[in-house]
SEKEVO-772877 format. One record per residue (C-alpha): residue in one letter; residue number from 1; chain; x, y, z. Coordinates in steps of 0.1 Angstrom, whole numbers, plus 5000, padded with zeros to 4 digits. Each point is the difference from the previous one (the first is absolute). Example, Ala and Ser with C-alpha at 12.3 -4.5 7.8 and 13.67 -1.06 7.14 Angstrom:
code: A pos: 1 unit: A c1: 5123 c2: 4955 c3: 5078 .
code: S pos: 2 unit: A c1: 5014 c2: 5034 c3: 4993 .
This chain:
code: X pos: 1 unit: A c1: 0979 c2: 3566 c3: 1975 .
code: X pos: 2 unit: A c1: 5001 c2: 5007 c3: 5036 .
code: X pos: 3 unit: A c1: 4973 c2: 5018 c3: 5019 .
code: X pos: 4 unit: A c1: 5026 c2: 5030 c3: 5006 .
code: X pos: 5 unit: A c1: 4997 c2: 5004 c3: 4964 .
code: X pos: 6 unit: A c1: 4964 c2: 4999 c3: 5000 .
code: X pos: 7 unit: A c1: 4990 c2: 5024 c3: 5025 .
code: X pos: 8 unit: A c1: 5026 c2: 5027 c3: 5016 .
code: X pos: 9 unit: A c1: 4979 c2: 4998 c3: 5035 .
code: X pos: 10 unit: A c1: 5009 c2: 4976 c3: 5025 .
code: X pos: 11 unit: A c1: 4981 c2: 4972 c3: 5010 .
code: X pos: 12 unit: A c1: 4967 c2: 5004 c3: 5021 .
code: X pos: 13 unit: A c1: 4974 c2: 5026 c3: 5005 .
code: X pos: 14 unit: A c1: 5008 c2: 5036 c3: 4991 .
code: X pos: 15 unit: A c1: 5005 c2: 5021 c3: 5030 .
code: X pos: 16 unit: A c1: 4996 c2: 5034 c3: 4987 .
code: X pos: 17 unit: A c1: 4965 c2: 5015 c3: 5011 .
code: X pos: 18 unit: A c1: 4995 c2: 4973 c3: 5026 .
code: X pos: 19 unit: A c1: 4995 c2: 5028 c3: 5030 .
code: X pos: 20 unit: A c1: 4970 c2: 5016 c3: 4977 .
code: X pos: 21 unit: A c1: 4983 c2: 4965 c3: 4997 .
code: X pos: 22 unit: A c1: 5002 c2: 4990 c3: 5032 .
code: X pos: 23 unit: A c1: 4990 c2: 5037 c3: 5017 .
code: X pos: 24 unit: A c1: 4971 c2: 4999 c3: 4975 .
code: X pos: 25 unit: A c1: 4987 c2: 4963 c3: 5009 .
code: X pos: 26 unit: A c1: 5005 c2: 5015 c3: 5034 .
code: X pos: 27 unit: A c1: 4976 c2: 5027 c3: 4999 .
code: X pos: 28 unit: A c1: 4978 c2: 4979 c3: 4985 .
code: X pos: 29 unit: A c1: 4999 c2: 4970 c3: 5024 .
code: X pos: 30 unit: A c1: 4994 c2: 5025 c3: 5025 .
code: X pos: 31 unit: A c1: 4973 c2: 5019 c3: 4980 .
code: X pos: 32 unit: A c1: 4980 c2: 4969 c3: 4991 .
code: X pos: 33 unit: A c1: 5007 c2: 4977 c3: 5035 .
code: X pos: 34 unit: A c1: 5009 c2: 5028 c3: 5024 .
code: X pos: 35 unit: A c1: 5035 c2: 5000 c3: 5018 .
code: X pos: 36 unit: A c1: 4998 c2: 4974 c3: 5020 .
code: X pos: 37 unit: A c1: 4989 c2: 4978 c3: 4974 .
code: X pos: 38 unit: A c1: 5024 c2: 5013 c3: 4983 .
code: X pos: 39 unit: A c1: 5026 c2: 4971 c3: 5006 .
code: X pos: 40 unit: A c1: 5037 c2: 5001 c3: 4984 .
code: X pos: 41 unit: A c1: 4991 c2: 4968 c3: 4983 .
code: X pos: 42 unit: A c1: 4967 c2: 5017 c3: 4988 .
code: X pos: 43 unit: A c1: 5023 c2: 5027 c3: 4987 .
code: X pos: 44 unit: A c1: 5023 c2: 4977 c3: 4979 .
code: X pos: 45 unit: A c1: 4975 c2: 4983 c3: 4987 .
code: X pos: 46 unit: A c1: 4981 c2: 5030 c3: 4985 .
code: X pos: 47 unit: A c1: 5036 c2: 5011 c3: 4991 .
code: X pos: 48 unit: A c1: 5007 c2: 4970 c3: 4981 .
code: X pos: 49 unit: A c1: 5035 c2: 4994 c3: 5020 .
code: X pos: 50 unit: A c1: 5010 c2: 4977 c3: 5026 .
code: X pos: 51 unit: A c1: 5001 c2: 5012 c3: 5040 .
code: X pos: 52 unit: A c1: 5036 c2: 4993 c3: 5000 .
code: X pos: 53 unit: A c1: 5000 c2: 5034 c3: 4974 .
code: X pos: 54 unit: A c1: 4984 c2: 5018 c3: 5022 .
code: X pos: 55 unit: A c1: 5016 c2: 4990 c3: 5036 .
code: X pos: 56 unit: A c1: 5034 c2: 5004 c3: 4983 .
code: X pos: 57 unit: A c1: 4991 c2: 5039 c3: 4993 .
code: X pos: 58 unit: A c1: 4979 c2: 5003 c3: 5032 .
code: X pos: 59 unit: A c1: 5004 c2: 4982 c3: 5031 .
code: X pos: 60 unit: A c1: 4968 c2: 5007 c3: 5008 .
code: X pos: 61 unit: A c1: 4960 c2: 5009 c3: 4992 .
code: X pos: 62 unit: A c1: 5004 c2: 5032 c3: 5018 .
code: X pos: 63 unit: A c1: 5038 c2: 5005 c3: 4982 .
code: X pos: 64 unit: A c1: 4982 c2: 4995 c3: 4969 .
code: X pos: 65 unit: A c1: 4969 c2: 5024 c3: 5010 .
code: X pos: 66 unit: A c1: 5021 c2: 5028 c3: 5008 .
code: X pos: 67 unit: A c1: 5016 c2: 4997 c3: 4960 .
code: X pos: 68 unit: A c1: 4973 c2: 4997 c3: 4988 .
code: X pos: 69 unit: A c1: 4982 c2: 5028 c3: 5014 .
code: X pos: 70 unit: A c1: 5036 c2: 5023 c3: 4991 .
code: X pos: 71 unit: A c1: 4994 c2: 4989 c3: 4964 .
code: X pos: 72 unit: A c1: 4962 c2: 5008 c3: 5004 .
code: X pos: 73 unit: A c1: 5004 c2: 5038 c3: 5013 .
code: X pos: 74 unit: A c1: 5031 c2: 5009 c3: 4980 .
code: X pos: 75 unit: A c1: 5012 c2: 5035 c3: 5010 .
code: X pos: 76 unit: A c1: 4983 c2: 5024 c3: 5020 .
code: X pos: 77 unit: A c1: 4991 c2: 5026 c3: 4970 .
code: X pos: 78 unit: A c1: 5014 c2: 5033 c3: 5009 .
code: X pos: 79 unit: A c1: 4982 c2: 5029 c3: 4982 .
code: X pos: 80 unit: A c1: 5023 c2: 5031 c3: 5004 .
code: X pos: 81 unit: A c1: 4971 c2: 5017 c3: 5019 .
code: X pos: 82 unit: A c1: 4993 c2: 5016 c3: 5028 .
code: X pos: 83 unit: A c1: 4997 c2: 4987 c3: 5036 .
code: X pos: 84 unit: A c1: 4965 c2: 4992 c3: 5002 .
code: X pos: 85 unit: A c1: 4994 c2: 4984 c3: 4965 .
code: X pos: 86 unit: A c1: 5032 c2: 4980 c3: 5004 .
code: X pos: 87 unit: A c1: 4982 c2: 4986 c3: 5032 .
code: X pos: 88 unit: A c1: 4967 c2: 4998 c3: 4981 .
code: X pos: 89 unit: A c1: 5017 c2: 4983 c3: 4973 .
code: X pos: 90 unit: A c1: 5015 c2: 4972 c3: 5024 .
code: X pos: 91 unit: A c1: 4969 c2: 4993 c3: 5015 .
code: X pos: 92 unit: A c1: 4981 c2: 4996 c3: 4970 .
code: X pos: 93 unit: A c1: 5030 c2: 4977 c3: 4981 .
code: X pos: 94 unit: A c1: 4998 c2: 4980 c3: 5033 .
code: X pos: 95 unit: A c1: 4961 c2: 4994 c3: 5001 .
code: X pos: 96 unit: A c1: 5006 c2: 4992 c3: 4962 .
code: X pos: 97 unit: A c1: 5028 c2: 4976 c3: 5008 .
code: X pos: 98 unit: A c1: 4979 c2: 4981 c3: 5025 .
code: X pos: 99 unit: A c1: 4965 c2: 5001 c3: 4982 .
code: X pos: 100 unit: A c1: 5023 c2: 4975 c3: 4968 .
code: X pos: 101 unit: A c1: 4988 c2: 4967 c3: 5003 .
code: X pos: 102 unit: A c1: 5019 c2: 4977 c3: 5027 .
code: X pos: 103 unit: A c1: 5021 c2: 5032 c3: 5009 .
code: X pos: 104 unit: A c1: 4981 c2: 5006 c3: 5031 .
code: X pos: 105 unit: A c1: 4997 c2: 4965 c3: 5008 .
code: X pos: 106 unit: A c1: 5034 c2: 4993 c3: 4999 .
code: X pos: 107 unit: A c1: 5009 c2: 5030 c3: 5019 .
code: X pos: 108 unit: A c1: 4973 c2: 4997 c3: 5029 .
code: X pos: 109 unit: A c1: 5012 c2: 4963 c3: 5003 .
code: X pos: 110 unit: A c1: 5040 c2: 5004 c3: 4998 .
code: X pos: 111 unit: A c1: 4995 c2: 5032 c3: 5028 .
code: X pos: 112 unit: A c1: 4976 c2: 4975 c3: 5025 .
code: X pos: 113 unit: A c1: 5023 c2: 4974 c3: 4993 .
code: X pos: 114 unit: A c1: 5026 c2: 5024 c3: 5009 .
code: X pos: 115 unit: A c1: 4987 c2: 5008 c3: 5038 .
code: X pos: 116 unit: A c1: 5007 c2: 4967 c3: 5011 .
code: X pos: 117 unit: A c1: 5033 c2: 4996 c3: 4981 .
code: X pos: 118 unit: A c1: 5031 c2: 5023 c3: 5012 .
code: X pos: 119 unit: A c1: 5024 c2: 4992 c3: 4962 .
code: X pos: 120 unit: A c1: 4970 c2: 5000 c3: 4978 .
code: X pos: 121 unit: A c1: 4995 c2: 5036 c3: 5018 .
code: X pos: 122 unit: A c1: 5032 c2: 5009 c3: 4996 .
code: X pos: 123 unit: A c1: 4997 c2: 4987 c3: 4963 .
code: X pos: 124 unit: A c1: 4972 c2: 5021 c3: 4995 .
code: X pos: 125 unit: A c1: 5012 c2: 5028 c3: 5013 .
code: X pos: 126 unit: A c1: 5032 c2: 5005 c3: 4980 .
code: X pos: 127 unit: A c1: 4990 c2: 4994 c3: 4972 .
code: X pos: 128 unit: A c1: 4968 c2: 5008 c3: 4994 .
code: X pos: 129 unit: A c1: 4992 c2: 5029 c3: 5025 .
code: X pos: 130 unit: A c1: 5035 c2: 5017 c3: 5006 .
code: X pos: 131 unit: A c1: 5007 c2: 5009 c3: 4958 .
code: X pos: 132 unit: A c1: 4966 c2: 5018 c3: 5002 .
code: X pos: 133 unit: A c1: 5005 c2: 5020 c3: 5033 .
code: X pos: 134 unit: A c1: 5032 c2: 5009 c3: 4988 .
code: X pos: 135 unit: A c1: 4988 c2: 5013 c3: 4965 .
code: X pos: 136 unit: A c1: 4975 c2: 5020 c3: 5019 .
code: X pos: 137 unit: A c1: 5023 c2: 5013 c3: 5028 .
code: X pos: 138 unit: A c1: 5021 c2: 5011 c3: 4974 .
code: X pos: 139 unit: A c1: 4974 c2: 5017 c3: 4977 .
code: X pos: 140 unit: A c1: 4983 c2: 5017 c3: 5034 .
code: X pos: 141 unit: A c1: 5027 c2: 5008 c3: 5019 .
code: X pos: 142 unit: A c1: 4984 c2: 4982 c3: 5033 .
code: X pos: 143 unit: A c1: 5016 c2: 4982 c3: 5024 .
code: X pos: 144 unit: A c1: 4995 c2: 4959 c3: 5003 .
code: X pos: 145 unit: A c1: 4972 c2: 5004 c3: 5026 .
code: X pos: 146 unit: A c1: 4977 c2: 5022 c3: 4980 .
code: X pos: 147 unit: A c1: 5000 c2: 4982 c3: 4968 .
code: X pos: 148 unit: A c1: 4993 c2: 4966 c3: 5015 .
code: X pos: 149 unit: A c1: 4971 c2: 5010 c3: 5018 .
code: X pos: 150 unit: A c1: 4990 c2: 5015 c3: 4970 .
code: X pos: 151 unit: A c1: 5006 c2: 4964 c3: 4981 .
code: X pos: 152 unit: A c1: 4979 c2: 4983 c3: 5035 .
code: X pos: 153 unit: A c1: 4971 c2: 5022 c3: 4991 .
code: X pos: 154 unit: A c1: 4999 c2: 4995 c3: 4967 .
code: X pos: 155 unit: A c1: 5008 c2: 4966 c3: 4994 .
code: X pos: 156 unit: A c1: 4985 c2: 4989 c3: 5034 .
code: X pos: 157 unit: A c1: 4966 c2: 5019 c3: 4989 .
code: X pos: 158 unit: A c1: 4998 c2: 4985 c3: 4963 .
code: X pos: 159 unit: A c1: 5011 c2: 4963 c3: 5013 .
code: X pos: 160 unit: A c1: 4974 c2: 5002 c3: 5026 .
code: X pos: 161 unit: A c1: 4974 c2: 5006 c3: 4977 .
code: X pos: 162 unit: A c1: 5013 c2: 4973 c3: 4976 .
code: X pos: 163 unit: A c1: 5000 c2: 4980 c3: 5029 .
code: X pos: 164 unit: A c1: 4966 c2: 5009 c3: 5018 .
code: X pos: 165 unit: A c1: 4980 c2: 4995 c3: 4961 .
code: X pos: 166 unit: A c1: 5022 c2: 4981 c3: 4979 .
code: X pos: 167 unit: A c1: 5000 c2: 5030 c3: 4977 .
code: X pos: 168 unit: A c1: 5024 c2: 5032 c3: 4994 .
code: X pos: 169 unit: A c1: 4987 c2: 5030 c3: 5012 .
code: X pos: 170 unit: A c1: 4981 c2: 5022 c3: 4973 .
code: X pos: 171 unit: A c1: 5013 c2: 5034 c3: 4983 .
code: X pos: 172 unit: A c1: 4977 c2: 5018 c3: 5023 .
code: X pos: 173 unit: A c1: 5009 c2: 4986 c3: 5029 .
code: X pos: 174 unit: A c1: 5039 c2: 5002 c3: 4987 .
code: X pos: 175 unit: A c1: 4990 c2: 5036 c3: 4995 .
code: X pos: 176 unit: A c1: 4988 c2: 5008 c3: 5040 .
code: X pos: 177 unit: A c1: 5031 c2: 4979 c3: 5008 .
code: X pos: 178 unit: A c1: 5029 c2: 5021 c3: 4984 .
code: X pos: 179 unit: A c1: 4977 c2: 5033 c3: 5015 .
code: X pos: 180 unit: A c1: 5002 c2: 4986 c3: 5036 .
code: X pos: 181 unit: A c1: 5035 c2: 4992 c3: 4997 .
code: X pos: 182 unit: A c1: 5010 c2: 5033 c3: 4981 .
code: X pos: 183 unit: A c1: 4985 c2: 5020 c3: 5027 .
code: X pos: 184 unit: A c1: 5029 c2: 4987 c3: 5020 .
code: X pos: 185 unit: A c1: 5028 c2: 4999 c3: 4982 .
code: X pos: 186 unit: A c1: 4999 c2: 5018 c3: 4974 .
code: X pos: 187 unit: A c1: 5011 c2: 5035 c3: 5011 .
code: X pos: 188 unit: A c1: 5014 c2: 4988 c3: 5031 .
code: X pos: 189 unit: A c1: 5038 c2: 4996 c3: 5002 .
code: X pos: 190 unit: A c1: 5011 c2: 4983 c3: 5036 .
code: X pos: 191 unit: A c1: 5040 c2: 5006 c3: 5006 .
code: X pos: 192 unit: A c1: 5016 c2: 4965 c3: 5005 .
code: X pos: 193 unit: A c1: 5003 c2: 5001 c3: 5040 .
């Protein structure tokens, strides 16, 4: 009997669900040891696979980060609402997005990380900021300008916090939040110039 009788898989690990693992042990690492603790090697070890698994899907920590952090927030949920809930909405799935555990970690460390490093910026900002600008240009009808200050105040507020107490900002806080930031955008359409 050979071993293609035996099992139909080939030989070594199964791949399928490998991403889910690894982005979980991730956010993990991160949550328990903090991001800069948060070594690749730390990573594969809490995901049960080798580095070489990892650095062959991302080159990098920050490469890896960015995933991860894709995988974390999903897609921006767009209620068929109005103007001002659909911004109220954003800002409160953000907050919620960055208050999970390692979530704002990982995202506070990949964007420092990201100051000093021109392709992890770039990284960064394809693929994780640009599909989320773009589903809210597109559901607001504002030009590029407007809705990235709008994702600067937003997330720069809530990753400030995060960053200033080591803990998410609270619903009440959330709540003032969205209010300031309503009172300029929400009724306020500015022509693309």
């Amino acid at each position: 009997m050979t071993s293609e009788t035996t099992s139909g898989r080939p030989p070594g690990r199964p791949r399928i669900g490998v991403n889910a693992v690894v982005f979980a042990a991730t956010l993990s690492t991160v949550d328990e040891l903090g991001y800069a603790a948060a070594t690749v090697e730390r990573i594969a070890a809490a995901a049960g696979v080798a580095k070489t698994t990892i650095y062959r899907r991302w080159p990098s920590k920050g490469e890896l980060i960015v995933d991860c952090l894709l995988d974390a927030f999903g897609p921006l949920p767009l209620a068929d609402a109005g103007r001002t809930e659909l911004l109220a909405s954003a800002i409160r799935w953000i907050a919620a997005k960055i208050g999970e555990p390692g979530v704002g970690d990982a995202f506070a460390g990949v964007f420092s990380d990201a100051v000093s490093d021109p392709a992890l910026r770039a990284i960064l900002a394809a693929r994780l900021q640009d599909p989320y600008r773009l589903a809210l240009q597109d559901a607001l009808g504002e030009p590029e300008s407007r809705v990235l200050f709008f994702i600067d105040v937003v997330v720069g507020t809530l990753l400030h916090r995060m960053g200033m107490t080591g803990v998410p900002m609270v619903d009440a806080d959330v709540a003032e939040l969205a209010e300031m930031v309503l009172r300029h955008f929400a009724d306020r359409i500015v022509p693309n110039i």
